[in-house]
C-alpha positions as CSV (number, residue, x, y, z in Angstrom):
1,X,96.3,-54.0,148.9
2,X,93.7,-54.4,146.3
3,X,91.2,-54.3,149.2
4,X,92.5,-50.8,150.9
5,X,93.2,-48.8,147.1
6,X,89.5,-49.7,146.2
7,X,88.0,-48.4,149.7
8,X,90.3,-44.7,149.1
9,X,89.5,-45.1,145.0
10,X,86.3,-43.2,145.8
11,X,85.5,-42.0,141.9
12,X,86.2,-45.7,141.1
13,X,88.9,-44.7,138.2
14,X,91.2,-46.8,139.1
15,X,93.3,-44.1,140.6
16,X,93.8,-42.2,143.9
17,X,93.9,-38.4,143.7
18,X,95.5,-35.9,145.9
19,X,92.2,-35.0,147.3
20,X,91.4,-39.0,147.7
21,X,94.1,-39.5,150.3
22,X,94.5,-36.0,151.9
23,X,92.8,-37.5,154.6
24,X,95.2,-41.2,154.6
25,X,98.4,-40.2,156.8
26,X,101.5,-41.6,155.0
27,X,99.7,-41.7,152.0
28,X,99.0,-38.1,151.9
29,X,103.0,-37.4,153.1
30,X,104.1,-39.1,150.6
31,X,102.1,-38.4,147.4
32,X,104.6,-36.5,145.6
33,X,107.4,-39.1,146.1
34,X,105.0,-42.2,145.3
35,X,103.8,-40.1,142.3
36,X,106.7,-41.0,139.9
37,X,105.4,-40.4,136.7
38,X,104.1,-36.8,138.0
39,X,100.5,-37.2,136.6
40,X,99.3,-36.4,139.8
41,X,97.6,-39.7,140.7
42,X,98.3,-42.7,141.9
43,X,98.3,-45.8,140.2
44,X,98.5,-49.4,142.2
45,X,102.0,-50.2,140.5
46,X,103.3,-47.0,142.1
47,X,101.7,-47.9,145.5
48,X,103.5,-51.1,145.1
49,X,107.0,-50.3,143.7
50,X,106.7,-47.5,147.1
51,X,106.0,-49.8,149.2
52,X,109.0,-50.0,151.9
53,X,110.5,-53.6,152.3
54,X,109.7,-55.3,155.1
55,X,112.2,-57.9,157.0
């Protein structure tokens, strides 16, 4: 994970934008419901705590 947020993190803030993933699929479907605090960024521990559970 750390690997994949760093390659979209393009400003290097430790945060993915809208405009950072309007080009990543699922990330980009999903911003507004991985977005829960509604600052309108991403932050790894909502990538992680969105992160479906696998079986």
């Amino acid at each position: 994970m750390d690997a994949r947020f760093a390659a979209m993190d393009a400003n290097r803030d430790g945060r993915l934008s809208r405009d950072e993933v309007k080009d990543k699929g699922r990330f980009a479907e999903r911003f507004d419901a991985l977005d829960t605090n509604k600052d309108g960024a991403l932050s790894k521990d909502e990538l992680v705590a969105g992160r479906p559970v696998r079986k």
